[in-house]
N, C-alpha and C positions, 0 to 999 in steps of 0.2 A: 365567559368574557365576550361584550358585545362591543367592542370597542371601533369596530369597521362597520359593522349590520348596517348601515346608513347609504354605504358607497353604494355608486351606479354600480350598473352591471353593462355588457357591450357584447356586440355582436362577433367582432372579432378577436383571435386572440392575442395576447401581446406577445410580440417578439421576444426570442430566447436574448440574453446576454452573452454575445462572443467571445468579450474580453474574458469573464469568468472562467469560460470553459480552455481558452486558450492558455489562461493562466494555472490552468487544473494539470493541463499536458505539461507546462514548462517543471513544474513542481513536481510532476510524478516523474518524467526522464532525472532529473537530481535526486529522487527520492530514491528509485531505480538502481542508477550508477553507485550513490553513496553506499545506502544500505549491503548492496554487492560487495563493495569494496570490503565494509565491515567486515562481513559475513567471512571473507577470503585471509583477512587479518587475525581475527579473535579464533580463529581455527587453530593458530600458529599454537607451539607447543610453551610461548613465553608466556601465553593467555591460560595458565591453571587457576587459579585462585576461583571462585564460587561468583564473587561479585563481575568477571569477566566471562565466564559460561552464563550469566543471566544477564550481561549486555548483548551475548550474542545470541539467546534467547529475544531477546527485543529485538535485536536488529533483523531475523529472519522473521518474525509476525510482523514487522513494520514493510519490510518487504514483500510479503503475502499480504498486507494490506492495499499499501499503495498499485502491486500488479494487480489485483483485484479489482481494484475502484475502476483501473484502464478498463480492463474487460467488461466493466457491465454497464460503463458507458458505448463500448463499442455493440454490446447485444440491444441494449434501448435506443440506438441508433438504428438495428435492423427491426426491433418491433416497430418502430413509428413509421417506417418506409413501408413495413406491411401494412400498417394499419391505414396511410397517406393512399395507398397505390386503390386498398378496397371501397376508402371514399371516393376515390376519383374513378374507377370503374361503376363504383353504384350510380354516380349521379350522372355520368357522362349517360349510361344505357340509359335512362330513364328521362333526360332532361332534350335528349333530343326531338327535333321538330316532328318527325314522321314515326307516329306509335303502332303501325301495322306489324310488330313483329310476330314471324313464326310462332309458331310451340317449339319446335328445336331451339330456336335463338335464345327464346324463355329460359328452359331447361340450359343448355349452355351457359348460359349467363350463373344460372343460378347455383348452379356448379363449381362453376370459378369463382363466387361471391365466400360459397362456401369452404371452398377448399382455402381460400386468403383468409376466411375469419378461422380455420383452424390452425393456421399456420400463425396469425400474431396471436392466436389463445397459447402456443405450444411456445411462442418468443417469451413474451409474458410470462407465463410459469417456472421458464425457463429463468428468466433473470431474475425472480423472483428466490426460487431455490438458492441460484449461484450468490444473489445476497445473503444467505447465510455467513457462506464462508467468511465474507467480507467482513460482517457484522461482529463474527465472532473472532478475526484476527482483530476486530479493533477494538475490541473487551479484552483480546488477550493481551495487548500492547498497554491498556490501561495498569492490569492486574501485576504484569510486568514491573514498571515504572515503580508500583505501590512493593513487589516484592524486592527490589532491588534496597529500594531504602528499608526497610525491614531488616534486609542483610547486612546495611551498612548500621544501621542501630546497632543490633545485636552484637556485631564487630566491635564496635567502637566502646558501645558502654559496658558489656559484658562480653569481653574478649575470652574469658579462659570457659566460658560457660558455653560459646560457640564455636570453640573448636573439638566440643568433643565427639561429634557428628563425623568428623573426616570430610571425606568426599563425599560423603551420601547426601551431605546439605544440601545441596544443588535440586534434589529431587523433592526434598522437603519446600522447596518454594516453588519446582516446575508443578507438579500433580495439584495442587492446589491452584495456580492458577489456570490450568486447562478445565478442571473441574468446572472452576467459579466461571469461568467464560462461558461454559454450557450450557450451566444453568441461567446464566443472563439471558443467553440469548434462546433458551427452550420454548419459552412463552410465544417468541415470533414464527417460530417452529411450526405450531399446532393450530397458529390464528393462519397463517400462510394455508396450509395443506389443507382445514378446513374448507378455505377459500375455493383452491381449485379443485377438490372432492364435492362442493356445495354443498358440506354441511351444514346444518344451523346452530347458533348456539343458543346454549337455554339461558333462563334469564339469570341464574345462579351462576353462571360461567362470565355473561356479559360483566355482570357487578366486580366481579373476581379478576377479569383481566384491565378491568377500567380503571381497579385499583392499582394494577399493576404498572402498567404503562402509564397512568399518570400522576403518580406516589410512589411507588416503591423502585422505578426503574430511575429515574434521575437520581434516586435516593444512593443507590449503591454505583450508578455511575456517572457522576459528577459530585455530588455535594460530598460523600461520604470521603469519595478518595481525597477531595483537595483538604478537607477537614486532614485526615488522615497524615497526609503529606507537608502540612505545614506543621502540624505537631512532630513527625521523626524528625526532620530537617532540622529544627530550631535544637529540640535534643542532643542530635549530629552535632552541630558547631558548638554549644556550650559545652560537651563531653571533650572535643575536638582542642578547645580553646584550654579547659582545665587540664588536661594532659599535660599540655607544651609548658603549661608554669610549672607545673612539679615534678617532671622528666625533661629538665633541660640537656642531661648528659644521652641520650638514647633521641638522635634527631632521626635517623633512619623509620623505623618505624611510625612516626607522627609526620613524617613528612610524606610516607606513602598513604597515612588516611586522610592528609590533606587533601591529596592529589585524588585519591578517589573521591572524597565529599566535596571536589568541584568538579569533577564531571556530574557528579550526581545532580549537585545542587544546578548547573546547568541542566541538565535534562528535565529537572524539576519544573524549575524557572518558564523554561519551555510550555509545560507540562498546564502549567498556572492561565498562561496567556492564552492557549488554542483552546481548552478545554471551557475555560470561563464565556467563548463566545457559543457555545453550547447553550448556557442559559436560556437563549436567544430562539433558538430553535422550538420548544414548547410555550412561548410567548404569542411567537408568530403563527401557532398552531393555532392554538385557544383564540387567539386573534381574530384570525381569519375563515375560522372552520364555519362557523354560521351566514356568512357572504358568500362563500364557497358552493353550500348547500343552499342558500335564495337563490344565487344565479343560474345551478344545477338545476334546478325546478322548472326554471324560465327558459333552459336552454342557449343560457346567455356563458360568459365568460366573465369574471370578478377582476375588477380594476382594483388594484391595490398599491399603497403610495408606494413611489420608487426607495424610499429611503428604508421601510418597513422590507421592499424586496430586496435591498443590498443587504441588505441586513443578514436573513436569510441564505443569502447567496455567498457571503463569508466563513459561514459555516463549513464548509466540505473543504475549502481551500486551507484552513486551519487545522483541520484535521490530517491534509497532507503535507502542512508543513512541521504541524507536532512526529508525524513519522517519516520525513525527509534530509532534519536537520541534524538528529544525531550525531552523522559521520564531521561534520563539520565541529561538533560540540567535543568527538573524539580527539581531531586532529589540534585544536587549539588549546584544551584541557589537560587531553592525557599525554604525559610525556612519556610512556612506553610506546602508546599505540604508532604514536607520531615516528618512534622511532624506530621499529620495527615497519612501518610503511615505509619511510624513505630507503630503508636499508635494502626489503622486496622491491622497490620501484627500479633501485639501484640494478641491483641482483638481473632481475628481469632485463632491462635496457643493455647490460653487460652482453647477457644473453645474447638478445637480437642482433647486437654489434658485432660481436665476434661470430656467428652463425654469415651474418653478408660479408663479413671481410674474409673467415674462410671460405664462401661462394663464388668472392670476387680471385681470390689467390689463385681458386682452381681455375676458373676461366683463363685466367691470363696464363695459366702455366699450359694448359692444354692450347693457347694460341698460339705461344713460342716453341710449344711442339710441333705441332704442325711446320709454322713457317721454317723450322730450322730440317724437316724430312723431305723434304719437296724437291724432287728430282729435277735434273735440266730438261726431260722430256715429259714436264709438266705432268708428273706421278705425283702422289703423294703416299706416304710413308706413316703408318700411323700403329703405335706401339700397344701392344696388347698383349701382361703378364710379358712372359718370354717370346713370344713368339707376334711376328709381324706380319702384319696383312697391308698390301701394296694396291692399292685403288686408282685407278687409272681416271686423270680428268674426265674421259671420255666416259664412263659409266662401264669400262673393261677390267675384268679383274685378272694377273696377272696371276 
């Protein structure tokens, strides 16, 4: 797609967006706190059922996602300072007026030139790797989302047929999606390491990951799950819907897969909005990759419209908001979670209260101790078990 190849190119580069990255922190602190919160909730012994061990399966990879994303913005912030500090040391030695330098000066310089370029080769590789985990907690929050309605299908339309697993259910959806997360993410694995090993690839590997990366990886994450997830959902509520007409006496149980198939369909929902601005991000690839590589050539930097770069730039921020909202989708959804939260909130706050009010009791009773032992020759008197020890204002002990 040549759809930019046209644009200037420029000398200088453009300025980062603040607002973006400002808005990435606000998102990942909620993202943070929320998912924590879950995490500390669905532990609770009221959370058994299969479909609440696989929200708290989501909620711990959505949490290893979003701490994630923080960290490898804060490691790409120390690559570009290394990489900032070795331009501005190369060009300052070189661009100054008086070029009589030593042999030592040389060799020095070129010392520390080098020791900087292996230090942001070592930042770089660095962030590099730690993107894995990232990548693969967020194939595993996808596979997640997609095993949870699975659960709830099977629940719903074939109930006596999915309970005869017990408890081992739960394993039958974890293993599988840690697997499939692996294998997504293996392909970025061996193109990485290649990289900072400097291997090359033969032309039968190029053809094979080019497939990969640009067919078969959108293929299974994005088009196939939303495919996926619109078909259980719709299933969901028409099994959902046909229940409640022909079991009007038995509300209890239809009224609890209600209350699960709108948290689901909430999370879903979610699921639909962040994910679809996905699209977006192999548009602006295919886009931009051939202006990219002209201005590469030229030693220039590639102007690209701002709306194309918002565009872009809305990607990452929906990604942490598809694993930030959850806990909000919990509290207003699920009427156990909610209620087992405020009961621990309660619990807890009790706690605190009565821990400073008996703090406060002792103080005060130990101050009425005191002022009521205090001799007329300014002793004090001070009770310990059985027996009393008499301390003299003066620092004399009696």
């Amino acid at each position: 797609m040549v759809m930019y190849f046209d644009l200037e190119c420029t000398e200088t580069k453009e300025e980062k967006e603040d607002f973006w990255q400002k808005l990435n922190y606000v998102i990942s602190f909620v993202g943070i706190a929320g998912n924590l919160i879950s995490i500390l909730i669905l532990i609770k012994k009221e959370f058994r059922e299969t479909f609440h061990r696989l929200l708290l399966g989501l909620a711990i990879v959505d949490f290893g996602y979003v701490l994630s994303v923080d960290i490898r913005e804060v490691l790409r912030s120390v690559r570009e300072s290394k990489t900032q500090l070795f331009q501005e040391m190369n060009a300052t030695f070189y661009n100054r007026s008086q070029h009589n330098f030593s042999i030592e000066a040389i060799e020095a310089h070129e010392q520390r030139i080098e020791q900087l370029t292996n230090d942001a080769r070592f930042w770089t590789d660095f962030t590099d790797i730690f993107s894995f985990l990232l990548r693969y907690m967020y194939f595993a929050s996808i596979y997640f989302i997609l095993a949870i309605s699975c659960e709830r299908y099977f629940g719903v339309c074939y109930p006596l047929q999915s309970r005869t697993k017990g408890g081992k259910r739960f394993y039958l959806y974890l293993f599988p999606v840690l697997i499939f997360s692996l294998f997504t993410e293996l392909p970025n694995i061996i193109v990485v390491l290649k990289q900072i090993y400097n291997m090359k690839f033969m032309t039968e590997e190029e053809k094979v990951y080019k497939v990969w990366f640009d067919y078969l990886k959108p293929i299974f994450t994005i088009y196939l799950p939303l495919f996926i997830l619109i078909v259980l959902n719709i299933r969901i509520f028409v099994a959902i819907k046909n229940s409640r007409k022909s079991l009007r006496t038995n509300n209890n149980g239809t009224d609890r897969e209600k209350n699960f198939a709108t948290i689901l369909v909430s999370i879903v929902l979610l699921f639909l909005f962040t994910h679809s601005l996905r699209v977006l991000d192999p548009i602006f690839r295919d886009s931009t990759e051939q202006v990219i590589q002209h201005c590469i050539q030229r030693k220039e930097f590639p102007v690209i419209p701002r709306w194309l770069r918002t565009l872009n730039l809305m990607v990452q921020p929906a990604g942490l908001i598809n694993a930030s909202i959850n806990f909000i989708i919990y509290c207003l959804a699920g009427t156990r979670f909610r209620t087992v939260l405020i009961r621990s909130a309660r619990a807890t706050l009790s706690l605190k209260l009565n821990r400073f009010s008996t703090r406060n009791t002792e103080y005060i009773a130990m101050s009425q101790i005191r002022s009521r032992t205090q001799t007329p020759k300014g002793e004090i008197v001070i009770q310990q078990g059985e027996s009393c020890v008499i301390q003299s204002m003066r620092g004399q002990q009696i």
